[in-house]
C-alpha positions in Angstrom: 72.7 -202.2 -3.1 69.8 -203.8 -4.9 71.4 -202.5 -8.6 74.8 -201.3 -8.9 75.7 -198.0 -8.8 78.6 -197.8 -11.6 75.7 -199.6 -13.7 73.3 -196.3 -12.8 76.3 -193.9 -13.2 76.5 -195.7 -16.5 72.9 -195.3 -17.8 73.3 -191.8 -16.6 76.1 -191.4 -18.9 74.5 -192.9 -21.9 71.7 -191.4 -21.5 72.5 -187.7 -20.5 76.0 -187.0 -20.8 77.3 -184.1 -21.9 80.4 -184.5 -24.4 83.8 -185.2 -22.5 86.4 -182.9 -22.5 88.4 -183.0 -26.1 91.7 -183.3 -24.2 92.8 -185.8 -22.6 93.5 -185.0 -18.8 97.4 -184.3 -18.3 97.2 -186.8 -15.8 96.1 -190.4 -16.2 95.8 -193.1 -13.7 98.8 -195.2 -13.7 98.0 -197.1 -10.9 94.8 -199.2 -10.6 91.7 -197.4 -10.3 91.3 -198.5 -6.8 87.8 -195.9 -6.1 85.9 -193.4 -7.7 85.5 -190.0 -6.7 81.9 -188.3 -7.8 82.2 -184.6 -7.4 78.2 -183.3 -7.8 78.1 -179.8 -8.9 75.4 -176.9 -10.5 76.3 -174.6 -13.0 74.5 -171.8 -11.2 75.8 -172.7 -7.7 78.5 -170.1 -7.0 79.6 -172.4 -4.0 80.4 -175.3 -6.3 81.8 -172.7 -9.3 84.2 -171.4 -6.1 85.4 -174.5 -5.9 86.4 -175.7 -9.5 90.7 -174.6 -8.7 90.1 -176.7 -5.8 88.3 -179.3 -7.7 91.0 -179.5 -10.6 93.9 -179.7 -8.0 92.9 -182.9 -6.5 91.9 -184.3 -9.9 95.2 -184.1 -10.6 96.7 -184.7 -7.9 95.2 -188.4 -6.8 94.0 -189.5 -10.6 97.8 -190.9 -11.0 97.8 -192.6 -7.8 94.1 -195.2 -8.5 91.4 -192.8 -8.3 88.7 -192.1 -11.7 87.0 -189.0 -11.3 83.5 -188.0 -12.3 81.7 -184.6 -12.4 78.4 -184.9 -12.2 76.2 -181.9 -13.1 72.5 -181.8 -11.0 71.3 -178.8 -13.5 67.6 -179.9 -14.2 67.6 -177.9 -17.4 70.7 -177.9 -18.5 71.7 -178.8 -22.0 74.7 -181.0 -23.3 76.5 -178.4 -25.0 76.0 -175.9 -22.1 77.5 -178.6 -19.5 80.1 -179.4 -22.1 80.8 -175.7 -22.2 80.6 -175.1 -18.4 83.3 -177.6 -18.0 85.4 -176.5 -20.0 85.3 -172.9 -18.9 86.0 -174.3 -15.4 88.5 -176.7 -16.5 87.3 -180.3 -15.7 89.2 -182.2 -17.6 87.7 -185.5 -16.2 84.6 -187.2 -17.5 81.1 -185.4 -17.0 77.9 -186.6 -16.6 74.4 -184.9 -15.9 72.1 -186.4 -13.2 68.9 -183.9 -14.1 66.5 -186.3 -12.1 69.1 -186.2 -9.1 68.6 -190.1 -9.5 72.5 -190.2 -8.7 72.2 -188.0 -6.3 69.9 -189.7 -4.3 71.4 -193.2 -4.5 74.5 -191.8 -2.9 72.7 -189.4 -0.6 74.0 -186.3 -1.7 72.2 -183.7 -1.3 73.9 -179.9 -2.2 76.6 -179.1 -4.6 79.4 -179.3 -4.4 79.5 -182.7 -2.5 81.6 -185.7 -2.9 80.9 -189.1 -2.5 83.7 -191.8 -3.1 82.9 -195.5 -4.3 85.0 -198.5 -3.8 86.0 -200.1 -7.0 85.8 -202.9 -5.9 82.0 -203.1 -4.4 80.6 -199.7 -5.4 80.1 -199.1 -1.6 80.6 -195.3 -0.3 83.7 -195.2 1.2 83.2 -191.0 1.9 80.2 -188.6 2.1 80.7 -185.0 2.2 82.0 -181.8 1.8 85.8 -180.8 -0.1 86.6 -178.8 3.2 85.5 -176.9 5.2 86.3 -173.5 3.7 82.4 -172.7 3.9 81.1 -173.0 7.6 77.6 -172.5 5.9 76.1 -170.7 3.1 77.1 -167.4 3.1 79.5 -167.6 6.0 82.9 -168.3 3.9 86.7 -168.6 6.2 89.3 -167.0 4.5 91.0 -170.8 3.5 90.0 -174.0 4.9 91.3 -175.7 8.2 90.1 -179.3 7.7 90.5 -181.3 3.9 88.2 -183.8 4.4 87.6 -185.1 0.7 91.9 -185.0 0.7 92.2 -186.7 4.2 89.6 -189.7 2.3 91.9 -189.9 -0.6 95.3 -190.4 1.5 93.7 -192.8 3.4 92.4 -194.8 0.5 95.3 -194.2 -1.3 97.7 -195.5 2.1 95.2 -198.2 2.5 93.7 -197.0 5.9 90.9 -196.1 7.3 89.3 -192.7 6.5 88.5 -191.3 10.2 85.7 -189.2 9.4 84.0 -191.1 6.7 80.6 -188.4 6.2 80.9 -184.7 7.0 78.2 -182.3 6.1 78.6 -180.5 3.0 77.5 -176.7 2.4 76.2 -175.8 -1.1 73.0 -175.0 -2.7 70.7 -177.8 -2.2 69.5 -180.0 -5.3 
């Protein structure tokens, strides 16, 4: 990639982030941060609001075993304090950033919320593209729970140092 994307997550942040969570999450990496999970969401995307348990479960689950977390909010006209409030209200306890241009967004290709893209730590290269599961088979049309973890099946492998099988699935969310 011609400039690195932690360096643009980083502008992003200093630039437009909202104020991180006053607590610090109950669980910290204690392993090396071996890849970094961006989790793209909207405020006023009832797919990506559906998913914030979901969310907050894998956050805690894989940050103590090498992976950061980021939630990045693609609100074009959102304001700190109400991103800042958002995530509290849906319990984020990782750092938040805004991407209102979707200049994140579309460095990683993602293109609805919620969608997750994973970077090696080590090169900033996408190591997974795509949806959390596959609880929605598209807007509208929700399953009663999900059959396929795709965003967990990426972190085991990362995490078990193998390949991830299916390394982009299409995500289903309202588009940015």
């Amino acid at each position: 990639m011609q400039m690195r994307v932690a360096l643009i997550f980083l502008l992003l942040i200093g630039a437009t982030a909202a104020s991180p969570p006053t607590t610090a999450p109950a669980t910290q990496a204690s392993a090396p941060i071996n890849a970094t999970v961006c989790i793209f969401i909207a405020m006023d995307c009832p797919i990506s609001n559906s998913y914030a348990p979901e969310i907050n479960r894998i956050i805690a689950e894989y940050s103590p075993q090498g992976l950061s977390f980021k939630i990045v909010y693609c609100d074009a006209d959102a304001t700190p304090e109400a991103v800042a409030k958002h995530a509290k209200d849906y319990g984020y306890s990782c750092p938040i950033a805004q991407d209102p241009k979707h200049e994140l967004a579309a460095r990683l290709h993602a293109t609805v919320t919620p969608e997750a893209v994973v970077l090696s730590a080590r090169d900033d290269q996408p190591l997974y593209r795509g949806r959390i599961d596959d609880r929605y088979a598209d807007v509208g049309k929700k399953r009663y729970e999900a059959t396929r973890h795709d965003l967990r099946d990426a972190l085991e492998a990362i995490v078990h140092d193998r390949a991830i099988e299916h390394p982009v699935t299409q995500a289903v969310g309202c588009e940015l």
